[in-house]
Backbone as JSON, one array per atom type, in Angstrom:
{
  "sequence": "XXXXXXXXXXXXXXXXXXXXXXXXXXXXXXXXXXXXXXXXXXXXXXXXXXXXXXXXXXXXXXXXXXXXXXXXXXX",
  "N": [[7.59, -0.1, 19.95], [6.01, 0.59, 16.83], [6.78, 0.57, 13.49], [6.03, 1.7, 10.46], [6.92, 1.44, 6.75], [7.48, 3.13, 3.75], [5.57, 2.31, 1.2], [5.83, 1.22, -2.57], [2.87, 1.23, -4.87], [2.62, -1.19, -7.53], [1.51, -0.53, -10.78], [0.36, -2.03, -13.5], [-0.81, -2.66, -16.95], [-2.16, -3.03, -20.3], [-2.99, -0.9, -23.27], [-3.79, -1.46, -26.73], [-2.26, -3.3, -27.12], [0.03, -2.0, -26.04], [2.36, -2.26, -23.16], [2.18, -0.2, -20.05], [3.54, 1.06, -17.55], [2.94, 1.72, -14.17], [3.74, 3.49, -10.8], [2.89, 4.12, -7.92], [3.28, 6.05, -4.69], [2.66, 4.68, -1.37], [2.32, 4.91, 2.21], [2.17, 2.72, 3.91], [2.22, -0.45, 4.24], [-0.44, -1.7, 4.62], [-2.15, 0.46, 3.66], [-1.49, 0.29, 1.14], [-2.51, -2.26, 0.72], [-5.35, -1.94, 1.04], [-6.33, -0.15, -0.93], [-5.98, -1.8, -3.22], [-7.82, -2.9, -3.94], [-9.9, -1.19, -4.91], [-8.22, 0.34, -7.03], [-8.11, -1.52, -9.01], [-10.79, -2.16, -9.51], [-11.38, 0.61, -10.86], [-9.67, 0.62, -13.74], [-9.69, -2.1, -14.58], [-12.38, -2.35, -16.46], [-11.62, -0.76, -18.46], [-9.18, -1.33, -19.71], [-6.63, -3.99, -20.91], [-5.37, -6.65, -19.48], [-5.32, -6.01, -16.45], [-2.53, -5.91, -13.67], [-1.39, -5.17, -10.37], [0.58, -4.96, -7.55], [1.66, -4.73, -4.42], [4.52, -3.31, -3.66], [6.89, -3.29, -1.05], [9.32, -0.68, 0.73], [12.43, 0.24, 2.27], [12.04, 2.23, 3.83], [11.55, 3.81, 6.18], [8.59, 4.91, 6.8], [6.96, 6.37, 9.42], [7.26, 6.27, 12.96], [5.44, 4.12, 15.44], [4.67, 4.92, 18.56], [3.9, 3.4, 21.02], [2.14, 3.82, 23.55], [3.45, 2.88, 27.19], [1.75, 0.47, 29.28], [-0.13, 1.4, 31.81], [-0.14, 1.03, 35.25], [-2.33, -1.07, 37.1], [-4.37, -0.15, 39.98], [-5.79, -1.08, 42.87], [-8.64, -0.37, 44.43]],
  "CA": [[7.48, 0.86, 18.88], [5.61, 0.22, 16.03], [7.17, 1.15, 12.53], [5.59, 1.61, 8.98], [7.26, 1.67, 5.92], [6.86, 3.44, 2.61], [5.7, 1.18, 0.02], [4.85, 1.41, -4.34], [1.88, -0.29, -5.54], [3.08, -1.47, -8.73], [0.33, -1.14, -11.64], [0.9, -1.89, -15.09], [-1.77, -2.83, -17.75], [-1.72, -2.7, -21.62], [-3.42, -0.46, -23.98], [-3.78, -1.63, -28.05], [-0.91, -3.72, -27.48], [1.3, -1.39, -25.24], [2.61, -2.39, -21.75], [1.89, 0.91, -19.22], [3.51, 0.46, -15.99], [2.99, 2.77, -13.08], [4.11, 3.06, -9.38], [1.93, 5.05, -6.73], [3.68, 5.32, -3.41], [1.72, 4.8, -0.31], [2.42, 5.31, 3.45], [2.48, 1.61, 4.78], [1.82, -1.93, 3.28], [-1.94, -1.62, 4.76], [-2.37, 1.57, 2.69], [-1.51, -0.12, -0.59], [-3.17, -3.24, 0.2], [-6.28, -1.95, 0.92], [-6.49, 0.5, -2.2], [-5.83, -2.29, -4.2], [-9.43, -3.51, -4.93], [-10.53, -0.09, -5.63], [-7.19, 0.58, -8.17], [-7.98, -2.76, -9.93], [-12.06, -1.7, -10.3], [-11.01, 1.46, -11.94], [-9.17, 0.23, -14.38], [-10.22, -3.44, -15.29], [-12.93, -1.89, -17.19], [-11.19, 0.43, -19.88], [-7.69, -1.68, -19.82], [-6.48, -5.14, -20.72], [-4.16, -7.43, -18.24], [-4.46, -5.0, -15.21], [-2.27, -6.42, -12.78], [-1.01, -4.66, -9.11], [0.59, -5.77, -6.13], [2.35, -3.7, -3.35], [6.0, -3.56, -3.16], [7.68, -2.43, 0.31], [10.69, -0.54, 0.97], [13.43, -0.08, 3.55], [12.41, 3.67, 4.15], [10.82, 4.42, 7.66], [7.64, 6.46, 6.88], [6.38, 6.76, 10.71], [7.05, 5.94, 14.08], [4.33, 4.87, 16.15], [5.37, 5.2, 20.03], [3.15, 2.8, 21.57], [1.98, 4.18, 25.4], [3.27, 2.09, 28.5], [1.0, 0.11, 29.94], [-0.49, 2.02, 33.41], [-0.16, -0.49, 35.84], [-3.64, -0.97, 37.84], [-4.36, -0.01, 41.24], [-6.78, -1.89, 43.33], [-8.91, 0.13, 45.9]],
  "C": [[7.13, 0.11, 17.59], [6.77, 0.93, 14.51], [6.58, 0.85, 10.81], [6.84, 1.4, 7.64], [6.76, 2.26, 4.74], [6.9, 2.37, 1.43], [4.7, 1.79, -1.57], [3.34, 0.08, -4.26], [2.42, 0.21, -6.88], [2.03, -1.72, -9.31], [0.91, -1.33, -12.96], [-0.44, -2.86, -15.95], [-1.56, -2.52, -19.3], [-3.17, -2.48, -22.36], [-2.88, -0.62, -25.49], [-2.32, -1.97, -27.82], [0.42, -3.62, -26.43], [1.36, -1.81, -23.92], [2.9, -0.73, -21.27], [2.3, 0.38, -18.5], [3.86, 2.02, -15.21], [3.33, 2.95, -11.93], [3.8, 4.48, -8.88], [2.6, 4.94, -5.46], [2.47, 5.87, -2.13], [2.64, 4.88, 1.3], [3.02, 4.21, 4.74], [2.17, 0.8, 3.65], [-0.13, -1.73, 3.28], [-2.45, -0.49, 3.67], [-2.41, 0.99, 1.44], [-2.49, -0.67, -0.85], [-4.99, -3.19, 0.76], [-6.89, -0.51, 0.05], [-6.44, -0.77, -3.46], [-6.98, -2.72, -5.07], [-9.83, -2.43, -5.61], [-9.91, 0.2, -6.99], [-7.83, -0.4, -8.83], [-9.5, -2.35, -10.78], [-12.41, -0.39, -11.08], [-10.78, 1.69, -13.24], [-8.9, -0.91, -15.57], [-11.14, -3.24, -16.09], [-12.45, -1.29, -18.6], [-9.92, -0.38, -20.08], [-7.66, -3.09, -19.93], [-5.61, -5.51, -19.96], [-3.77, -6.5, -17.38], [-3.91, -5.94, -13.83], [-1.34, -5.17, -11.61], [-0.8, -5.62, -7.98], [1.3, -4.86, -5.59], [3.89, -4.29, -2.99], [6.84, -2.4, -2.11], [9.5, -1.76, 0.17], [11.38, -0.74, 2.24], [13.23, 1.22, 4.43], [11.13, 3.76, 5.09], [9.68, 5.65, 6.97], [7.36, 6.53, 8.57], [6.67, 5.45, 11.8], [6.06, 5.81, 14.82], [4.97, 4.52, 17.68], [3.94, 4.56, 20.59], [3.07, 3.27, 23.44], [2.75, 3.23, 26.11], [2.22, 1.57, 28.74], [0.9, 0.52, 31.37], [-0.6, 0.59, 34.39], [-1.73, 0.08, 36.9], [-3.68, -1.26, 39.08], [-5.84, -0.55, 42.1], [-7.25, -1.01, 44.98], [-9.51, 0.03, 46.67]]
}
């Protein structure tokens, strides 16, 4: 059995001075960390010091129930 977790991506960036910080939650780690390029090219444009990274929790989003393996019959 496979198991995900729910995880934040942590953004935060500063406008005229101000520290902004934000937290997006996503579905798994893979989810965050492959939004992250896109979040960063959003943002790096209009914002100074955008930084993000993906922080995991402890909280079970999804079970995955991996099949058996069929065992193979030779005829």
């Amino acid at each position: 059995m496979i198991k995900t977790f729910y995880t934040f991506m942590m953004l935060s960036y500063f406008v005229e001075g101000e520290k902004l910080e934000h937290s997006i939650l996503f579905p798994s780690y893979d989810a965050c960390s492959y939004s992250k390029e896109a979040m960063f090219d959003i943002f790096e444009p209009h914002y100074d010091a955008v930084m993000l990274y993906c922080k995991g929790t402890d909280v079970i989003s999804k079970d995955i129930i991996k099949p058996r393996t069929r065992p193979e019959y030779a005829d």
